[in-house]
Structures are given as structure tokens and as C-alpha cells.
C-alpha positions in Angstrom: -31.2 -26.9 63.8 -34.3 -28.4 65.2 -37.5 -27.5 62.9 -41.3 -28.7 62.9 -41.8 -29.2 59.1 -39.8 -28.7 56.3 -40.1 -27.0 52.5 -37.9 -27.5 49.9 -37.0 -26.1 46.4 -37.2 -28.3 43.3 -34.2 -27.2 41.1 -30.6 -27.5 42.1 -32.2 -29.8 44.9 -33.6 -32.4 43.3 -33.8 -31.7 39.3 -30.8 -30.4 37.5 -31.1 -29.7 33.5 -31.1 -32.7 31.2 -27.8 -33.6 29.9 -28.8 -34.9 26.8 -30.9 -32.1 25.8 -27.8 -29.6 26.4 -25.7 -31.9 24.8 -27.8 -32.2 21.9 -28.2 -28.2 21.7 -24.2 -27.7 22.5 -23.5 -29.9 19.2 -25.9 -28.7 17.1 -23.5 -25.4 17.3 -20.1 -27.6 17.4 -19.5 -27.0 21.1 -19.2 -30.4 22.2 -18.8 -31.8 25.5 -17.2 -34.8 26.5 -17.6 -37.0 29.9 -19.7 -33.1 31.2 -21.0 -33.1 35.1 -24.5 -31.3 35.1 -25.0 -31.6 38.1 -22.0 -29.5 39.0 -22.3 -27.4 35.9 -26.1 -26.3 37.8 -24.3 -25.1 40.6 -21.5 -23.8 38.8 -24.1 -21.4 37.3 -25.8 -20.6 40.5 -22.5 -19.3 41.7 -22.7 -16.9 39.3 -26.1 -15.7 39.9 -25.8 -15.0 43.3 -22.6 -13.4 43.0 -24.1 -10.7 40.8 -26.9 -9.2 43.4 -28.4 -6.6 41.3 -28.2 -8.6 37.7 -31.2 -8.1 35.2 -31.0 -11.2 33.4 -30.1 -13.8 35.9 -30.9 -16.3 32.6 -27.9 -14.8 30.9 -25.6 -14.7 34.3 -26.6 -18.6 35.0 -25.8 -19.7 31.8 -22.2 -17.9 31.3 -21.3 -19.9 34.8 -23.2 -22.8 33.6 -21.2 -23.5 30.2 -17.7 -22.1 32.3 -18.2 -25.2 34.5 -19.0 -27.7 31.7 -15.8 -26.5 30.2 -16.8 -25.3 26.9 -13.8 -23.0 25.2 -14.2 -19.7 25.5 -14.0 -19.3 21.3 -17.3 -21.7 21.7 -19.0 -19.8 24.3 -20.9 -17.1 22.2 -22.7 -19.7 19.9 -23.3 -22.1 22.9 -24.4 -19.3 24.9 -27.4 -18.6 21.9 -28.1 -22.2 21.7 -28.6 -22.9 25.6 -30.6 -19.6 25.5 -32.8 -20.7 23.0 -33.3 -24.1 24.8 -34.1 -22.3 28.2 -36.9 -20.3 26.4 -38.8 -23.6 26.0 -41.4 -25.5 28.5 -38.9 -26.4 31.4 -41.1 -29.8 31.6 -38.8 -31.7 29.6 -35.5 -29.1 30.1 -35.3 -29.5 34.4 -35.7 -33.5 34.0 -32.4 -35.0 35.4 -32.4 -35.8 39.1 -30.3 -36.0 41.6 -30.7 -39.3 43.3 -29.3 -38.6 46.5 -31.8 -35.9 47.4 -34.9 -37.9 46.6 -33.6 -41.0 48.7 -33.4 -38.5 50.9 -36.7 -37.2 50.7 -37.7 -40.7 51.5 -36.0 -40.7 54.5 -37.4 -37.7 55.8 -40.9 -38.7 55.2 -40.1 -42.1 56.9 -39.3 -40.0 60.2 -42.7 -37.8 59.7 -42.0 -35.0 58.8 -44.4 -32.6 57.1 -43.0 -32.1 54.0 -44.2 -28.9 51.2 -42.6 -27.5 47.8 -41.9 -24.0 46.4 -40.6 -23.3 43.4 -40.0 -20.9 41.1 -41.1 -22.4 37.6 -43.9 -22.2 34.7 -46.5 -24.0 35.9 -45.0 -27.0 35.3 -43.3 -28.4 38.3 -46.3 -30.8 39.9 -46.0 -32.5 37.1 -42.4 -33.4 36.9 -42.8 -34.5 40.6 -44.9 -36.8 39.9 -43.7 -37.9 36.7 -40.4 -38.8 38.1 -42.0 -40.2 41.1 -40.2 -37.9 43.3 -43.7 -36.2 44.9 -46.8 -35.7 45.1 -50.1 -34.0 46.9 -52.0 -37.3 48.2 -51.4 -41.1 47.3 -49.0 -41.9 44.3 -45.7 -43.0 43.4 -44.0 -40.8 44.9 -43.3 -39.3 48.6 -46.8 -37.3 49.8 -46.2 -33.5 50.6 -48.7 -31.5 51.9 -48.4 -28.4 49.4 -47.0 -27.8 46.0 -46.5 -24.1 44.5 -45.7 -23.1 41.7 -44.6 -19.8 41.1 -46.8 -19.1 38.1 -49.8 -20.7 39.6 -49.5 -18.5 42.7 -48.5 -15.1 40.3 -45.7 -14.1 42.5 -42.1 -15.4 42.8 -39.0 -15.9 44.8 -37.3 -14.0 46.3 -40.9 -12.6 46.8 -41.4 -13.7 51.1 -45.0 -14.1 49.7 -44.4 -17.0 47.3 -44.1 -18.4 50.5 -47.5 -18.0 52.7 -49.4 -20.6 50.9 -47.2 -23.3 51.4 -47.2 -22.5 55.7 -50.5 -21.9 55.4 -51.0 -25.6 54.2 -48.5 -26.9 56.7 -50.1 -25.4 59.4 -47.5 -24.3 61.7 -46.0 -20.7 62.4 -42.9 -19.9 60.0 -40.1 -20.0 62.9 -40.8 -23.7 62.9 -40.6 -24.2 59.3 -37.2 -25.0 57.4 -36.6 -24.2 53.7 -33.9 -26.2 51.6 -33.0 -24.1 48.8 -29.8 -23.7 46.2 -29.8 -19.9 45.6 -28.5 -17.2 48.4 -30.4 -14.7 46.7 -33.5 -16.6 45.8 -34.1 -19.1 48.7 -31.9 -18.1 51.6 -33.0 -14.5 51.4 -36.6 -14.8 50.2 -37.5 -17.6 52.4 -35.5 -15.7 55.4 -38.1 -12.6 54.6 -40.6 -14.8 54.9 -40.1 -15.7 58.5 -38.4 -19.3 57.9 -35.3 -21.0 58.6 -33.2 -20.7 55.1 -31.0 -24.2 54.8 -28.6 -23.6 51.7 -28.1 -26.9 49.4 -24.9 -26.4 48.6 -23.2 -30.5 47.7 -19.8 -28.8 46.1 -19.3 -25.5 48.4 -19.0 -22.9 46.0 -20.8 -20.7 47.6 -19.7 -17.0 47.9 -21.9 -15.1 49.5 -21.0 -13.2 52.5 -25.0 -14.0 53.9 -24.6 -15.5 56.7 -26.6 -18.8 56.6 -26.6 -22.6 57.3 -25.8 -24.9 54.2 -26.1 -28.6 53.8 -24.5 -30.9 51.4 -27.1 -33.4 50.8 -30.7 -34.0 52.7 -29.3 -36.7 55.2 -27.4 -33.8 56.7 -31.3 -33.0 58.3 -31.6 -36.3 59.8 -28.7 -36.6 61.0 
């Protein structure tokens, strides 16, 4: 796939929950978890949204496939379930903190071989800040690598898999949406709102569990775009 510029999401791409803030919430109920992968447990609940199309609480349906895949026991799931609920309900500023390291190194790369870069996410007005907090990206000079657009969901008032969460951001880029890619981790989110939209839909996928029957191309990490 050969594209002109390139958008990406910013969870399950690079920012996954914070560890130690579910641990802390899991114990605080007596479901611990030992030696858990949160990374994997993000995608493990993603699997879970997509697989239910028409699901009203997508919250709910993440966070049943999200404890399944940090292997809490099923006698601890109810009480772990209200717990993780009642941490999702707060600012995700501090909550969607841990990244994944591979994808911002790739990031780096990308920008490197000049290529316009954008973000659109679904989130609560929050995410520009986390960029640049963790010095992943930015709009203009700073620590991080410099994108052209940042939107946020509750900034713009609409959302994924809305198609028009998506004009501002190829507006800003400039170029017609055939030419634009967007990197995503949700079938139902990204691949199909960003597809609506009139891009080219690139599924993160790093542990192939997806199960959709969409057709669509997936990657395993960023480098997979360069190469």
C-alpha cells in the first residue's frame, strides 16, 4: 500500500491503560494480578468490542475481554468488573498513560522519511496533552514528533466511527482522502469509520486476534509502513 500522508489513532496504537493504576484498582477489590500483560490485555478487550457489532455499552463489552485476558478468575470478575468501571469513569489523562514503545520509535521513523503525519482519536478532550506529555507528539516544535493535526473527539463534537470525525484532520493535511492512510486498533471504530470517510483503513493488530470477517489490511507494528 502506497499512501501520501498518514493518520493514526492514539489508543491501542500507541497508549494502552496504566498498569499500575488497574493493578491498584484490581487489589483494592482482592483481584490481584501477578506478572499481567496490558498491552495484550487492551487488545484482548478490543476483540471483544468488535466482535459484538451492535453492543450498547462497548465500556462494559471492553472491559469483560479486558480482565479475561489479564486472567482474573471468573469468581473475581464481578467486583473487578465494578472497580475497572469505576476507574474508566475518571479523566483518561492519567488512565490511557502507558506506551507502547515500539510504535512511537516508529513514529519517528516515519517522520524521518517525511511523511505528513495527523491524529484522531476518540477521547475527552484530553489526548493533546498526553502527546505531548509523553513526548510522543505534537502540533509545531517540541519534544516530541511534529504532526500536522490533532483531534479530539470531544473538541470536534462528533466521534468515530462517525466518517466526519475525520474531515478536519484531511482538511489540515491537505491532500484528497484516497491518499491518506489511517492506522487504527478497532474494526468497528477505525477500519470502518475511517473506510466511510474515504481513507485507506490499516488495522494495528501486534497479536492477531482479530475476528472480524471486514475485509481490511492489518499491520503488526508501524515499521510494517516503511518497510
Amino acid at each position: 500500500m502506497t499512501f501520501g500522508a498518514l493518520l493514526l489513532d492514539v489508543g491501542g496504537v500507541f497508549l494502552v491503560p496504566n498498569g499500575d493504576l488497574v493493578t491498584a484498582a484490581l487489589a483494592e477489590v482482592g483481584a490481584d494480578v501477578e506478572d499481567a500483560d496490558f498491552q495484550r490485555a487492551h487488545f484482548g478487550g478490543i476483540v471483544a468490542v468488535d466482535r459484538e457489532a451492535k453492543s450498547t455499552d462497548d465500556t462494559l463489552r471492553y472491559l469483560q475481554g479486558y480482565l479475561g485476558a489479564l486472567g482474573v478468575a471468573g469468581v473475581d470478575q464481578p467486583r473487578a468488573l465494578t472497580a475497572l468501571l469505576a476507574l474508566w469513569g475518571e479523566p483518561s489523562v492519567d488512565l490511557w498513560s502507558q506506551p507502547i514503545p515500539e510504535s512511537i520509535r516508529g513514529l519517528r521513523r516515519l517522520a524521518e522519511r517525511g511523511v505528513p503525519l495527523g491524529i484522531v482519536s476518540n477521547s475527552d478532550g484530553t489526548v493533546e496533552e498526553r502527546l505531548r506529555r509523553l513526548r510522543i507528539c505534537q502540533v509545531g516544535t517540541g519534544d516530541g514528533v511534529q504532526v500536522l493535526v490533532i483531534i479530539d473527539s470531544s473538541v470536534v463534537g462528533v466521534a468515530k466511527p462517525d466518517p466526519r470525525t475525520f474531515v478536519p484532520a484531511i482538511s489540515a493535511l491537505g491532500l484528497p482522502a484516497d491518499e491518506v492512510a489511517y492506522v487504527g486498533d478497532s474494526v468497528r471504530y477505525d477500519i470502518e469509520g475511517s473506510e466511510s470517510a474515504g481513507l485507506r483503513p490499516i488495522h494495528f493488530d501486534p497479536y492477531h486476534g482479530c475476528q472480524s470477517h471486514h475485509p481490511h489490511r492489518d499491520i503488526r507494528t508501524l515499521d510494517e509502513l516503511i518497510a
